[in-house]
C-alpha positions as semicolon CSV with decimal commas, in nm:
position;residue;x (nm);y (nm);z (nm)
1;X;-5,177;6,863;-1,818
2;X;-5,112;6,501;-1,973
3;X;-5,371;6,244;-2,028
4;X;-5,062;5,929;-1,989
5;X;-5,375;5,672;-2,093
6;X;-5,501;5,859;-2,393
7;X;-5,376;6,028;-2,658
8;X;-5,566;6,349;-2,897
9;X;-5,638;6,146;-3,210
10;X;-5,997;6,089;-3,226
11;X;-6,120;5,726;-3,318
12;X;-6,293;5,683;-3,624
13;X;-6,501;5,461;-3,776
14;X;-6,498;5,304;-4,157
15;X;-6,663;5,566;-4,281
16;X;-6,454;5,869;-4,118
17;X;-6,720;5,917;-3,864
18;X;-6,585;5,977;-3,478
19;X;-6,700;5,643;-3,275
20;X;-6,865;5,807;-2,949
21;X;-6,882;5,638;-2,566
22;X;-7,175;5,555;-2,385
23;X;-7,157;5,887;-2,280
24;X;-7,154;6,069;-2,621
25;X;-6,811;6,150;-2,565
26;X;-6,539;6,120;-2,878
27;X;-6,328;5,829;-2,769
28;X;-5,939;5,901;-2,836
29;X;-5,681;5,656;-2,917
30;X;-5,544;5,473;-2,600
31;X;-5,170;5,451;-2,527
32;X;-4,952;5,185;-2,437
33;X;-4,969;5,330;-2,092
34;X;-5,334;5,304;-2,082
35;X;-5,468;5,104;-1,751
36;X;-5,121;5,167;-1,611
37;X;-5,075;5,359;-1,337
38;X;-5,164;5,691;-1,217
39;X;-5,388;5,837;-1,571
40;X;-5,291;6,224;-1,552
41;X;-4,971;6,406;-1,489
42;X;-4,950;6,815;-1,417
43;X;-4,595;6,963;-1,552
44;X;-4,509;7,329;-1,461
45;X;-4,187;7,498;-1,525
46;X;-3,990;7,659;-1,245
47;X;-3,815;8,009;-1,259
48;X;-3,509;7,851;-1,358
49;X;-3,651;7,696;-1,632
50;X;-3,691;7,338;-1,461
51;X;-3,996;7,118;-1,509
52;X;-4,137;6,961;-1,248
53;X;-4,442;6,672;-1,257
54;X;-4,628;6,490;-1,040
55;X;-4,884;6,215;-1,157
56;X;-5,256;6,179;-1,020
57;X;-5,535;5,949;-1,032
58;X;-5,812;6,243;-1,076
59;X;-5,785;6,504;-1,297
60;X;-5,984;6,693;-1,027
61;X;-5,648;6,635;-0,818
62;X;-5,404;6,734;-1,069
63;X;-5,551;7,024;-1,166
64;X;-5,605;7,150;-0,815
65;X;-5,230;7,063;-0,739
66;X;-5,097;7,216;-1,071
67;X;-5,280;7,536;-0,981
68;X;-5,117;7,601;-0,609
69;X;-4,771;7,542;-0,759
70;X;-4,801;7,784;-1,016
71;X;-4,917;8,016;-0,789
72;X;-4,603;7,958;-0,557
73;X;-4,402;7,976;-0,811
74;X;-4,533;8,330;-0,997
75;X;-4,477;8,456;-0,561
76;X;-4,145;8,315;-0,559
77;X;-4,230;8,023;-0,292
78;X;-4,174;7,740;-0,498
79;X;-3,927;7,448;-0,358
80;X;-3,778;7,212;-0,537
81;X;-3,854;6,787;-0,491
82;X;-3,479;6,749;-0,370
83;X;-3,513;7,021;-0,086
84;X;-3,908;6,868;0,002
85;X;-3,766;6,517;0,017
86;X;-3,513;6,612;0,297
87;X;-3,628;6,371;0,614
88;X;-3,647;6,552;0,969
89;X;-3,353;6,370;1,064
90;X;-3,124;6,513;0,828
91;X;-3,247;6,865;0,980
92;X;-3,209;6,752;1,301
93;X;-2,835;6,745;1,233
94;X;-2,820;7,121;1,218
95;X;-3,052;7,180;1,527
96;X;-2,851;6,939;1,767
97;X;-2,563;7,178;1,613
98;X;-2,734;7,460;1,706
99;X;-2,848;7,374;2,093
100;X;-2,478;7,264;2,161
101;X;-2,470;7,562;2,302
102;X;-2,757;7,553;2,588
103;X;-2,667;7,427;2,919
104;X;-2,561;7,061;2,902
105;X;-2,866;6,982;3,171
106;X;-3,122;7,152;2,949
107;X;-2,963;7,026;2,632
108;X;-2,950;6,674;2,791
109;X;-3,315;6,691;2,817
110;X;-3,405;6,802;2,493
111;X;-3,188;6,552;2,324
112;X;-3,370;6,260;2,522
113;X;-3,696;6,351;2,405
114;X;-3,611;6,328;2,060
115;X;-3,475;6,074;2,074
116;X;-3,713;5,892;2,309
117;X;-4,046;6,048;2,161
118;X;-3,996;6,227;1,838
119;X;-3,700;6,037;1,627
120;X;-3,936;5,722;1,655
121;X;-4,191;5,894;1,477
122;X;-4,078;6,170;1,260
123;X;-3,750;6,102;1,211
124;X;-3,703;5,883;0,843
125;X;-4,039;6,146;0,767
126;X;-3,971;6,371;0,436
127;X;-4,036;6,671;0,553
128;X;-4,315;6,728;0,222
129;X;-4,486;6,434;0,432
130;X;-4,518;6,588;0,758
131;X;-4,889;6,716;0,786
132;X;-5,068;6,945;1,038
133;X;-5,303;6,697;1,075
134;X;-5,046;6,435;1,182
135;X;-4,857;6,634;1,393
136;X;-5,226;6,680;1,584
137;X;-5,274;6,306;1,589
138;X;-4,913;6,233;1,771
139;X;-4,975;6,508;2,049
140;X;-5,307;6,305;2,119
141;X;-5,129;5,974;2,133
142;X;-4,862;6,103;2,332
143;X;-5,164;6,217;2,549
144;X;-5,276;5,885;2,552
145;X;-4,951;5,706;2,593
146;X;-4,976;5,875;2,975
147;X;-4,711;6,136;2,895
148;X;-4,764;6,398;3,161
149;X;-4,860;6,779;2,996
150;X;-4,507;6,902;3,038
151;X;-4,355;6,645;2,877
152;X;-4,566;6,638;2,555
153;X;-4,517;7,006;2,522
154;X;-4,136;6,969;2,533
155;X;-4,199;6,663;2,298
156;X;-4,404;6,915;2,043
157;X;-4,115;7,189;2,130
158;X;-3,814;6,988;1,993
159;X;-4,021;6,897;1,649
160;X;-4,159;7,266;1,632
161;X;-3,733;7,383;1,657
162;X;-3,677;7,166;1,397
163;X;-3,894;7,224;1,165
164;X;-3,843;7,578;1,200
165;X;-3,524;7,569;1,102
166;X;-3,649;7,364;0,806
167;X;-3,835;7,654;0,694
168;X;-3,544;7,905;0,716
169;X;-3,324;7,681;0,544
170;X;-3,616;7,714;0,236
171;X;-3,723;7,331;0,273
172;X;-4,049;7,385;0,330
173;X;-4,313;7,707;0,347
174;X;-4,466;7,667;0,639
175;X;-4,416;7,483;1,009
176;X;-4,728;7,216;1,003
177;X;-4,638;7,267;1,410
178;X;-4,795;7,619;1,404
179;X;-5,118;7,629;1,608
180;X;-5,123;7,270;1,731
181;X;-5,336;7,300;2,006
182;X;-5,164;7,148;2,319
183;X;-5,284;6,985;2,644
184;X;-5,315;7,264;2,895
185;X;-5,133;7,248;3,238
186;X;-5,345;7,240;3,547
187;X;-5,255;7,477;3,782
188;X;-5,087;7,279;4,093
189;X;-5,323;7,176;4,345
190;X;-5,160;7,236;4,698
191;X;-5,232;6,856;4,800
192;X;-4,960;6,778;4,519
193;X;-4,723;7,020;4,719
194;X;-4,538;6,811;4,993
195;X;-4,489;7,087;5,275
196;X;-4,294;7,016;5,558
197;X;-4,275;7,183;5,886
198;X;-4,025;7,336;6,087
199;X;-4,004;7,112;6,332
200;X;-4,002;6,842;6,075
201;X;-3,693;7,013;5,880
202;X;-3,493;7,017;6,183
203;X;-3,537;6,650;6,271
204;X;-3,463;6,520;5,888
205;X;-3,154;6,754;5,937
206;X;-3,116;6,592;6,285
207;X;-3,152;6,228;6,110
208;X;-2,878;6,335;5,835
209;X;-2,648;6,436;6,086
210;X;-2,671;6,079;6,213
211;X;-2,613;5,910;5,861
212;X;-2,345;6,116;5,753
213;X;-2,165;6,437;5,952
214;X;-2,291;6,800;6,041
215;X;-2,224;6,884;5,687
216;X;-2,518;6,734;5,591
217;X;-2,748;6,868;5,868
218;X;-2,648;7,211;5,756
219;X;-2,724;7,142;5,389
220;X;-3,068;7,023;5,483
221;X;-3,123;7,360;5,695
222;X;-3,004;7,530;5,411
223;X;-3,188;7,416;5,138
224;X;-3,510;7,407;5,348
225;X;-3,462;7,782;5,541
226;X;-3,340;7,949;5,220
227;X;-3,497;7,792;4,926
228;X;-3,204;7,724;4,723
229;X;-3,201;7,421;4,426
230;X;-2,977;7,154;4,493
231;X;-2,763;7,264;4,236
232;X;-2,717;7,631;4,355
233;X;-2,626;7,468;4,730
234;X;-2,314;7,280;4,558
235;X;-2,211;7,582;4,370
236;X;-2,178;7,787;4,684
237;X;-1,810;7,858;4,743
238;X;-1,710;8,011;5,068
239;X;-1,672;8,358;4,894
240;X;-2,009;8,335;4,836
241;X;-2,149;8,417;5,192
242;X;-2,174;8,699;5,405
243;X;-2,197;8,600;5,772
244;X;-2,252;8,977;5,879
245;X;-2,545;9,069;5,635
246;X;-2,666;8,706;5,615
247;X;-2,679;8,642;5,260
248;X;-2,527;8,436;5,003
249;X;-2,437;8,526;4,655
250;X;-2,611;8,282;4,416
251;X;-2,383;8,269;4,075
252;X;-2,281;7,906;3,999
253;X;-2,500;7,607;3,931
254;X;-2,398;7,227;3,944
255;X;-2,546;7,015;3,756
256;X;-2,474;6,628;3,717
257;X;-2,557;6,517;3,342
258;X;-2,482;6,113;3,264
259;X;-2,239;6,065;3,542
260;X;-2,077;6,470;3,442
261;X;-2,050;6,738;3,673
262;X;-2,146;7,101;3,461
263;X;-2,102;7,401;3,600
264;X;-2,267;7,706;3,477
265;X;-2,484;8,000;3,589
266;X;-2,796;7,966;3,759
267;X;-3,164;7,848;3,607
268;X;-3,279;8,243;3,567
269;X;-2,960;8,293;3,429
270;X;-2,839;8,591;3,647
271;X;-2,715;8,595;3,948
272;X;-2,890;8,696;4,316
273;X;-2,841;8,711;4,667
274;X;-3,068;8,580;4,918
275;X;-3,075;8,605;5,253
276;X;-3,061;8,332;5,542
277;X;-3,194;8,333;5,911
278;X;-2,952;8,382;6,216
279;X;-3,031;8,028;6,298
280;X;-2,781;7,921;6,068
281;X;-2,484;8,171;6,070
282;X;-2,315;8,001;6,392
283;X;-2,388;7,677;6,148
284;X;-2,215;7,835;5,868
285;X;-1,949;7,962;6,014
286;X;-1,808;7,608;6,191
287;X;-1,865;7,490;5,865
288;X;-1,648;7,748;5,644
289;X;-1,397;7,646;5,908
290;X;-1,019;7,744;5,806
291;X;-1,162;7,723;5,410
292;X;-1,043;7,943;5,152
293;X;-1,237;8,166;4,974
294;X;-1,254;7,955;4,634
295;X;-1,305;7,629;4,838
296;X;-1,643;7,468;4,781
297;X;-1,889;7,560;5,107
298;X;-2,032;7,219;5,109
299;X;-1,740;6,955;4,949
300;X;-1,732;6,625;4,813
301;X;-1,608;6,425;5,094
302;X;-1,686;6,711;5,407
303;X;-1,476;6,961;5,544
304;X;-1,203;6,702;5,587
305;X;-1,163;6,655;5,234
306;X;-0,818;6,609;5,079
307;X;-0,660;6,746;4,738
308;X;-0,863;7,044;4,543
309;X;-1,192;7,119;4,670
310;X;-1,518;6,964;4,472
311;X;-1,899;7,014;4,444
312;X;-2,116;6,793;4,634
313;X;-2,289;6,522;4,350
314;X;-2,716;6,522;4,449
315;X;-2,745;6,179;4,302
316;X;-2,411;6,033;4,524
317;X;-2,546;6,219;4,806
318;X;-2,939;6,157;4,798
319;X;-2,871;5,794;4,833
320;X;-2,630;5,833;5,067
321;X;-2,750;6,086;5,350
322;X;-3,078;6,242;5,225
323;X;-3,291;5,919;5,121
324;X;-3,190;5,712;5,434
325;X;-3,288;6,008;5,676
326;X;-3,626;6,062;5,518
327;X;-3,703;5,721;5,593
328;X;-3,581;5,763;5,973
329;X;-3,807;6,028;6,009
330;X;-4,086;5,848;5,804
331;X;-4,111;6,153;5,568
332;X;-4,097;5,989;5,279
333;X;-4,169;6,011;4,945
334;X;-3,978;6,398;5,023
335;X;-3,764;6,489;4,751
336;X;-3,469;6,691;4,800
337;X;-3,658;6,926;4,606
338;X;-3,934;6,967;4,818
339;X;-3,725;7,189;5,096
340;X;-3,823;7,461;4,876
341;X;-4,185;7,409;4,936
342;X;-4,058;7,478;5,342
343;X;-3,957;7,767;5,262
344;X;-4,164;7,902;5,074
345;X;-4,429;7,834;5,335
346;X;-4,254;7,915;5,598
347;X;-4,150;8,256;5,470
348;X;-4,528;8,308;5,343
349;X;-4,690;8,227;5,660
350;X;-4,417;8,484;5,805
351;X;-4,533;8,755;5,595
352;X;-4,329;8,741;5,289
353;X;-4,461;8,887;4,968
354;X;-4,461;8,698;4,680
355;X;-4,206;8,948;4,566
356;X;-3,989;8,870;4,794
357;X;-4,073;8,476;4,737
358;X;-3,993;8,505;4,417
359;X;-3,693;8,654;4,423
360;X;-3,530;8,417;4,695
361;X;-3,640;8,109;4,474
362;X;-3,496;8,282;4,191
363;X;-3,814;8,229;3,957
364;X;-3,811;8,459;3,671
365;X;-4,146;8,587;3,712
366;X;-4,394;8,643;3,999
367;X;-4,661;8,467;3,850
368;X;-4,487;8,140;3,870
369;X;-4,449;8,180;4,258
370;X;-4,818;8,255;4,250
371;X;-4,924;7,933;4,046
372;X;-4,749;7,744;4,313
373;X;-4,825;7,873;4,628
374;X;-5,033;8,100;4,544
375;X;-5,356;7,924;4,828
376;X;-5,092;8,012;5,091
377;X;-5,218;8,353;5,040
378;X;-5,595;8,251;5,137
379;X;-5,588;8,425;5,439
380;X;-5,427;8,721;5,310
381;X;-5,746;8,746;5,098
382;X;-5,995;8,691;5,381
383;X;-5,771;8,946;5,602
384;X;-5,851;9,191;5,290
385;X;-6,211;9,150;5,311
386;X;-6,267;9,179;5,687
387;X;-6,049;9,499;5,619
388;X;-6,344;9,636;5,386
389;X;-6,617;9,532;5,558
390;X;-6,466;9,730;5,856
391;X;-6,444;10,032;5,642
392;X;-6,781;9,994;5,492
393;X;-6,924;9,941;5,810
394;X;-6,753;10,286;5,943
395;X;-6,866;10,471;5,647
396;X;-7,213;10,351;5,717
397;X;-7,252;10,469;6,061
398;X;-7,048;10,840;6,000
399;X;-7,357;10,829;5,783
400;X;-7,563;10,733;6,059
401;X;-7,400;10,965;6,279
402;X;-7,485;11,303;6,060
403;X;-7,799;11,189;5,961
404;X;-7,860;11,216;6,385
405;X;-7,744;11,574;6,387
């Protein structure tokens, strides 16, 4: 420890006596530094025979500071100023490396939010700078801001990547992101849900027919009688679907990122096959038509398409077909991902178990299916109580009965 303001030779007076502060203190000879900046300075020496410093205004501070380094250097966990003055953007070189190879939808998104939400505010950030504390104060002000829970937990994901990678690249101990307490997600309230009939399906599919071709009925039916996402409808090819067993073979997803058609495997990541009603086989037959088997089911441009066959685009076609025959039918503000919800319900209030929900949506586990549309299963549970009262009942009068023997 170095006193910068003072240095050890004791002040004396004319007769050799030590001149004392108001405190009783010796007083020691000031240095050309004294008044100047911070007063004390804690050196340590590193394993490879560096020094390090830091100055201090307290000695209180320095002392408390000099301590922790030692001790991270005697367990090996010291870092040097030059890999703690790294800013989270130069890290976030190696982890936009790194997620090259998600899918370019998912990718897409994470690359927005940082650099929407978290480049803004951590990105010229050394990475010694970047506090728990702080990290705690921009989830609330996201919060704030009117972000929705999702999206500030993605925002808090894409920091918490990168500074994980900080730490196994030895900049820094410890990820100030650990146990940041996030905003919880409500479970979805089925007024949020926008459920749609049968009755209503077929007249939006009527109303697309009307705005565009049959094509575009039958891609209404299908989405809302099967449950597919957009994205797994246009990566149906014609090889994909069983008219005798009534299934289709889920294996491609489309997805459309800045103007880019991607196509990859589905969300879960595996493929399935899901089954469709007999409504729609005579629908999906005239509409495989004299295809081949690697031709798209539903094409850019219809059946009549000319030149190699293409997947439908959602945004080209929402505005086209699917937006205009919402409003015909005054069903609007339906999204296109809503005829999921129809099928869901439909197949629910048909007896479907979430099992079976689940695996036709293609969540990966049952318990998302449940969070969703899980109240659809009220009257499943009110069907299970009449059930036991009924057998409570009975065991109650076989008592009866042999107590009357």
């Amino acid at each position: 420890m170095v006193d910068r303001w003072f240095t050890h030779k004791i002040l004396k007076d004319t007769h050799g006596v030590p001149i004392l502060d108001k405190d009783g203190h010796e007083q020691k000879a000031p240095t050309a530094r004294n008044g100047k900046g911070m007063r004390w300075q804690a050196r340590f020496v590193t394993r490879d025979g560096k020094e390090v410093g830091k100055s201090f205004a307290k000695k209180t501070d320095a002392n408390r500071w000099l301590a922790e380094q030692t001790a991270n250097v005697e367990r090996g966990e010291h870092i040097p100023r030059d890999k703690l003055s790294v800013t989270v953007d130069a890290i976030s070189v190696g982890w936009e490396a790194r997620i090259e190879q998600l899918k370019p939808s998912t990718r897409a998104g994470y690359l927005n939010r940082w650099r929407t939400h978290v480049q803004p505010r951590w990105g010229t950030v050394k990475l010694s700078d970047v506090e728990h504390a702080d990290v705690v104060r921009w989830i609330a002000d996201l919060t704030r801001a009117g972000q929705s829970v999702s999206s500030v937990s993605a925002c808090w994901g894409v920091l918490n990547q990168i500074l994980k990678m900080a730490v196994r690249n030895g900049n820094i101990l410890r990820n100030p992101c650990a146990d940041v307490a996030l905003p919880k997600t409500a479970h979805i309230e089925h007024e949020d849900l926008r459920i749609i009939t049968i009755n209503q399906l077929r007249r939006l599919a009527a109303s697309a027919e009307e705005h565009g071709t049959p094509q575009d009925g039958t891609m209404i039916l299908t989405l809302g009688f099967v449950g597919l996402r957009f994205g797994e409808l246009a990566g149906l090819q014609v090889r994909d679907v069983n008219l005798d067993a009534r299934t289709l073979r889920i294996r491609r997803n489309v997805t459309e990122v800045d103007g880019h058609l991607h196509i990859g495997s589905p969300k879960s990541g595996k493929p399935r096959r899901v089954n469709f009603p007999a409504y729609l086989v005579k629908r999906l037959q005239d509409q495989i038509g004299a295809s081949g088997p690697d031709d798209y089911l539903f094409p850019l441009g219809g059946r009549n398409q000319t030149g190699a066959s293409k997947p439908m685009r959602r945004t080209n076609w929402a505005k086209r077909v699917f937006t205009p025959a919402v409003e015909k039918v005054e069903l609007k503000p339906l999204t296109i991902h809503d005829l999921r919800h129809a099928f869901a319900a439909s197949a629910i209030q048909a007896g479907a178990s979430i099992y079976v929900v689940q695996r036709q949506l293609g969540h990966a586990r049952p318990s998302i299916t449940l969070d969703i549309y899980g109240y659809l299963f009220e009257d499943d549970l009110s069907d299970a109580a009449d059930r036991l009262d009924a057998a409570l009942d009975k065991l109650d009068q076989n008592a009866k009965d042999r107590e009357s023997e």
